[in-house]
C-alpha positions in Angstrom: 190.1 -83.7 -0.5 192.9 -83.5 -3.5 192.5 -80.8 -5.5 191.1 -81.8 -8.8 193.0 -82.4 -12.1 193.3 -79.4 -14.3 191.0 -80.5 -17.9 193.8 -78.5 -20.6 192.8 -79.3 -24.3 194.2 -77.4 -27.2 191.0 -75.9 -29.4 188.7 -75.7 -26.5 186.5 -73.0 -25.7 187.9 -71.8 -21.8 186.5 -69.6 -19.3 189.5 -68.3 -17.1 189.1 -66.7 -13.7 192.7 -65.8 -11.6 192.5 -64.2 -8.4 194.8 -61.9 -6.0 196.3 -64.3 -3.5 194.3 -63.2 -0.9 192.2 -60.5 -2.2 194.9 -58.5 -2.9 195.1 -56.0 -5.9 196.0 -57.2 -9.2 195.7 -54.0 -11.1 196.7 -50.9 -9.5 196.8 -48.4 -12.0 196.8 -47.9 -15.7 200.3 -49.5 -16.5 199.7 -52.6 -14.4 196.3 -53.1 -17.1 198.5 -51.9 -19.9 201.2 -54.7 -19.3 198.8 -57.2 -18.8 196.8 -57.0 -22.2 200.0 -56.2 -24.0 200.9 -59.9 -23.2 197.3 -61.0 -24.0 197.8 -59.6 -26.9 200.6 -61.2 -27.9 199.5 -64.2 -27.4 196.6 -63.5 -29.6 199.5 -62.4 -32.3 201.0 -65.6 -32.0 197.5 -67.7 -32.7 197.8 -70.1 -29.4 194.9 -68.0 -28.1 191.9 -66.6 -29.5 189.8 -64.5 -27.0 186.3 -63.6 -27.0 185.3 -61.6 -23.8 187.3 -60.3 -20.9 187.2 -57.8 -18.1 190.0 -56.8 -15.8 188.7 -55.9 -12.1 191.1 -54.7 -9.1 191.9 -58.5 -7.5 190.9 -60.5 -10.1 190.3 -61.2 -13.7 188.2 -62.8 -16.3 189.0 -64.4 -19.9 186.8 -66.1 -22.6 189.2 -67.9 -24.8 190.1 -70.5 -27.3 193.6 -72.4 -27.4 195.0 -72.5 -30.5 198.3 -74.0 -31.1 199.5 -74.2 -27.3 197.5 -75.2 -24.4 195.6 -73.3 -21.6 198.4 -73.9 -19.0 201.1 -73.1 -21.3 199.1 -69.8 -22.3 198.6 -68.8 -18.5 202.1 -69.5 -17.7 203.6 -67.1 -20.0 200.9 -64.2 -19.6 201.1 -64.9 -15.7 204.4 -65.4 -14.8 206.0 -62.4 -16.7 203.3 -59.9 -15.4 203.9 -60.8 -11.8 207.6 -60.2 -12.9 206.8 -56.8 -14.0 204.4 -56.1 -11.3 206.5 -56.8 -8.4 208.9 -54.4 -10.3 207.3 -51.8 -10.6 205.6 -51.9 -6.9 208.3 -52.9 -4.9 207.3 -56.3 -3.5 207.9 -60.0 -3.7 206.1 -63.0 -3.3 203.5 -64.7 -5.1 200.3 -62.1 -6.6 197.9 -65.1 -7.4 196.4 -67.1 -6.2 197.9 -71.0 -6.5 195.7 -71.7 -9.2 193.0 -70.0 -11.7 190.0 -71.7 -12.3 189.3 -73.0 -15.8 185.9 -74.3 -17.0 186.0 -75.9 -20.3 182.6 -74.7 -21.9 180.8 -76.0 -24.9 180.2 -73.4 -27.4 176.2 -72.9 -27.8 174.8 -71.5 -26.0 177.6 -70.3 -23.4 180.0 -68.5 -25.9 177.3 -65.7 -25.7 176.4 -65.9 -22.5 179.8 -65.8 -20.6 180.7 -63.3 -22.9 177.7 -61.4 -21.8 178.2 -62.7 -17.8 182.0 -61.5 -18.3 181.5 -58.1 -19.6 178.8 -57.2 -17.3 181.4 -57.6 -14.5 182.7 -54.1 -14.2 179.1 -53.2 -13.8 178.1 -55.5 -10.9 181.2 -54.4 -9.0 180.6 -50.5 -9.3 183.3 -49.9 -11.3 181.0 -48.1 -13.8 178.0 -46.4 -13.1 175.6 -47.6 -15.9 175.5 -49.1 -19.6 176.4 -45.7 -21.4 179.9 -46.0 -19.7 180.9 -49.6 -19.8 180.3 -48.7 -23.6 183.6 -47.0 -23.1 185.0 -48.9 -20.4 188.6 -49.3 -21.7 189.3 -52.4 -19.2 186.6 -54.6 -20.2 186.1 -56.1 -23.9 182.7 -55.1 -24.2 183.7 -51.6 -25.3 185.6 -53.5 -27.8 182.5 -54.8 -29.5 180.8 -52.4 -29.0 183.2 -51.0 -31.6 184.1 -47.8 -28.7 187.7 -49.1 -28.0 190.3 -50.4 -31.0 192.0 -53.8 -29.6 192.7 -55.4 -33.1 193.9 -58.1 -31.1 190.3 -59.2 -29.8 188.1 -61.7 -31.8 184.8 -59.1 -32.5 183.6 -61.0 -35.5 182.1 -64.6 -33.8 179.9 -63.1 -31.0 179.0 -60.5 -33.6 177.6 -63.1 -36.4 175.0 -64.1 -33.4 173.1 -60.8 -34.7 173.4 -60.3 -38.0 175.5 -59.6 -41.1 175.3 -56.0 -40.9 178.0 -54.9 -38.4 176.2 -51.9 -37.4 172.9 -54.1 -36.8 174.6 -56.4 -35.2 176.7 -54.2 -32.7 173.1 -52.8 -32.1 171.8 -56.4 -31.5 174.6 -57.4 -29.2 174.0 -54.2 -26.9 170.4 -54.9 -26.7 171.7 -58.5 -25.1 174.1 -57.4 -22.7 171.3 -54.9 -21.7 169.0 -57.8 -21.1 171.6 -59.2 -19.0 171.5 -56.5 -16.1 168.0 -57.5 -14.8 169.4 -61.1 -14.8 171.8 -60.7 -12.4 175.0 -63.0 -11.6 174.6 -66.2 -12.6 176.6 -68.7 -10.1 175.6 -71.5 -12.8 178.1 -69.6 -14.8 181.2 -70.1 -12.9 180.8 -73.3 -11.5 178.0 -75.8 -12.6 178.4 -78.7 -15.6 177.1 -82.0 -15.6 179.7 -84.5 -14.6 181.4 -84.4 -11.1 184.7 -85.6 -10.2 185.9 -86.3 -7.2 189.9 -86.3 -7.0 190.5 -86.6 -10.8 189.3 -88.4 -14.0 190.7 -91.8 -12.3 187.7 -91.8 -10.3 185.2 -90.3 -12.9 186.3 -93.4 -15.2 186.1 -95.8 -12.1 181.9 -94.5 -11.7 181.0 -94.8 -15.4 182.9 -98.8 -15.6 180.6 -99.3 -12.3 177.1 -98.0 -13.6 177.1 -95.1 -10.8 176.0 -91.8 -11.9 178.4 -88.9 -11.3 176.9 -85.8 -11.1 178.0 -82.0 -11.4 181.8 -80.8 -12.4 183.2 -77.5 -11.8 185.3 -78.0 -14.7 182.5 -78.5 -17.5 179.8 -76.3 -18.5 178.1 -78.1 -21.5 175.4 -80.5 -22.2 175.2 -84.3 -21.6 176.7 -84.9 -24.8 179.2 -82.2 -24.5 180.5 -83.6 -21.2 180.5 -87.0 -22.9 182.7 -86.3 -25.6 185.4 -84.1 -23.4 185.3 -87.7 -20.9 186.0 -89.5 -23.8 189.1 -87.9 -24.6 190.3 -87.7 -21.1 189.9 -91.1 -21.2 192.1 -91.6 -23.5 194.3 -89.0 -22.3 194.4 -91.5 -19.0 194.9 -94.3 -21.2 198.0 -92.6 -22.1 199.1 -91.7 -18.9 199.2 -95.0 -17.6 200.5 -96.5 -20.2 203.6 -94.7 -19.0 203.4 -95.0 -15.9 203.3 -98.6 -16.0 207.0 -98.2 -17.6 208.3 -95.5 -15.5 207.0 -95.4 -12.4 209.3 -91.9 -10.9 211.6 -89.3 -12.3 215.2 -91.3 -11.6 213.7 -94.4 -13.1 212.7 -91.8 -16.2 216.1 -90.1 -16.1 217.7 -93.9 -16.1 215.7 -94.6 -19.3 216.6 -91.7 -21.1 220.3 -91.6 -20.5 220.2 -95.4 -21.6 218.4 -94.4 -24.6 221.1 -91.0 -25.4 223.9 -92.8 -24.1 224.7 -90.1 -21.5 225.7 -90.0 -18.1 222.8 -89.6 -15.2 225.1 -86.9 -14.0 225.3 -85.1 -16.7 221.7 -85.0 -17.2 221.3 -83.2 -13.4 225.1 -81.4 -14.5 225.4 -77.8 -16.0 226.5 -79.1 -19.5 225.2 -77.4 -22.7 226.2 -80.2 -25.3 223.8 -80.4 -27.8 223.2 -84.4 -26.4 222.7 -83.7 -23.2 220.1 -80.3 -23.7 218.0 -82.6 -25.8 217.6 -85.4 -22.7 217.0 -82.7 -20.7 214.2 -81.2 -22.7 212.9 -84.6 -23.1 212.7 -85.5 -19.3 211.2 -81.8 -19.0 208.1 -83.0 -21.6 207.7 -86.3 -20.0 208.1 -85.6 -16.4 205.4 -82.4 -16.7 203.1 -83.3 -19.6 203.1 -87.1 -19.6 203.5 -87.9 -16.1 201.6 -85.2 -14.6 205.2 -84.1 -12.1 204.7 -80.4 -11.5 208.0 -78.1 -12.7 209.2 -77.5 -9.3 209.4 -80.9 -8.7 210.9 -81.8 -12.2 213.4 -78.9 -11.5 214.8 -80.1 -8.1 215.4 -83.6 -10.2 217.3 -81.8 -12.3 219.2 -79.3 -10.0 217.7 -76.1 -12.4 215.3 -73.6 -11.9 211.2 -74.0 -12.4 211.4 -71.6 -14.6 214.0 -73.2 -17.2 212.1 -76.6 -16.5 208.6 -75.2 -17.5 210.7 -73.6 -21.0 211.5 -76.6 -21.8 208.1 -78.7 -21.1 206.7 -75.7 -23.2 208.9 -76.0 -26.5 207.8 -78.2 -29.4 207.6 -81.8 -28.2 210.7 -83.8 -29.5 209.9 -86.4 -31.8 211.6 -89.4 -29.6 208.7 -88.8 -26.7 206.4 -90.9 -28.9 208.9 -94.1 -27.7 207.9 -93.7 -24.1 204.0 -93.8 -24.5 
């Protein structure tokens, strides 16, 4: 079966899960944890992410987040791909260190902001990595310690899941420990990490094919929320579909795309796939980079053997501020 679209919307509420490619180690020592929340942290900084709860085990991670003025995927790709970077560096290796994909689960905001924070922090617990509450209070890998007000990360957003439990910040730090306490009888809590309410199978195409037919579709790996919730994130990504094939009906692959857009610049196909740096011709090329990778759903490798460059440069480019003349195409 296809694997399923990824659901990305800037402002939503995200719980991010990325995993050693095969259940290798992620984090091997202090510096490898060090580098990795440095970047978190700058993209905190920065405002395109807001983050709530996380917890850094050996072959895998865990991050409650908000987008803010970039998307999910943009957000992974530069925390992601300069770590690996670094930590193929530093250990002497090569190769991929995740696996393909993380998993994102867009989550509605009452009542599972708490409770994936909660689920989330307890982590380092259920794995062993700490030997009871008193020292995940401390834990320095885990933002738990963080709210619990035992570890500075300025960085981390300690003020939402600490107006669950009062004004006070001492009575509420109090309060909060009291409900991750709670949380160790419960247990792990599969519903968590993988249930919602709406199941699609092979993409929203066929999610909007069962609601224009009357057939129920049940339970989505990608949605944690309520009925309405999962109503209102189908409704946008029915428009976002809307969108899609809107374009698609116009461009139908990425030389008929290229085509269009040198007609449009008044530029040469070949320069377009060419090594030239004239301010004409980077433009075109950023604009096939947006519309081939946001609007058209074309991956950055594939965009980038269209254009003879590397993914990397591609996925730069689909990641700067969208030019103006994309509107023309949708």
């Amino acid at each position: 079966m296809a694997r399923q679209a990824r659901l990305d919307a800037p402002g939503t509420l995200h719980h991010v899960i990325g995993r050693g490619i095969e259940g290798i180690k992620i984090f091997r020592n202090q510096t490898d944890r060090e580098d990795f929340l440095t970047r978190l942290e700058d993209l905190c900084n920065n405002e395109t992410l807001q983050v709530y709860a996380w917890a850094l085990l050996d072959n895998h991670f865990h991050l409650l987040a908000r987008t803010g003025k970039e998307s999910l995927a943009v957000n992974m790709r530069k925390l992601l791909t300069g770590y690996v970077v670094n930590f193929n560096r530093r250990h002497r290796r090569y190769g991929h260190l995740f696996q393909n994909r993380y998993k994102s689960i867009i989550c509605e905001d009452d009542p599972y902001l708490l409770e994936l924070t909660r689920y989330i922090h307890l982590n380092p617990l259920r794995a062993g990595m700490v030997k009871g509450l008193d020292e995940l209070n401390a834990y320095r890998w885990c933002g738990h310690s963080v709210i619990m007000g035992m570890v500075k990360r300025e960085w981390q957003d300690q003020d939402t899941v600490l107006a669950y439990f009062g004004k006070r910040r001492k009575e509420a730090i109090k309060g909060y420990g009291a409900f991750v306490e709670k949380g160790i009888a419960i247990g792990r809590r599969l519903e968590l990490v993988g249930g919602g309410l709406v199941r699609s199978l092979g993409g929203w195409s066929q999610v909007l094919s069962l609601r224009r037919t009357g057939r129920k579709a049940y339970s989505d790996d990608r949605i944690l929320g309520s009925s309405d919730f999962v109503r209102t994130v189908l409704q946008d990504a029915e428009e976002k579909v809307r969108e899609t094939l809107r374009l698609n009906l116009k461009i139908t692959d990425l030389s008929t795309l290229a085509e269009k857009l040198c007609e449009k610049t008044g530029i040469e196909k070949s320069d377009l796939r060419s090594g030239l740096r004239n301010k004409t011709v980077s433009k075109a090329r950023r604009l096939f980079a947006q519309i081939a990778v946001k609007k058209m759903g074309y991956s950055g490798a594939e965009a980038a053997r269209f254009l003879g460059v590397t993914t990397s440069a591609v996925n730069r480019l689909a990641a700067s501020k969208e030019a103006d003349e994309i509107k023309t195409f949708t």
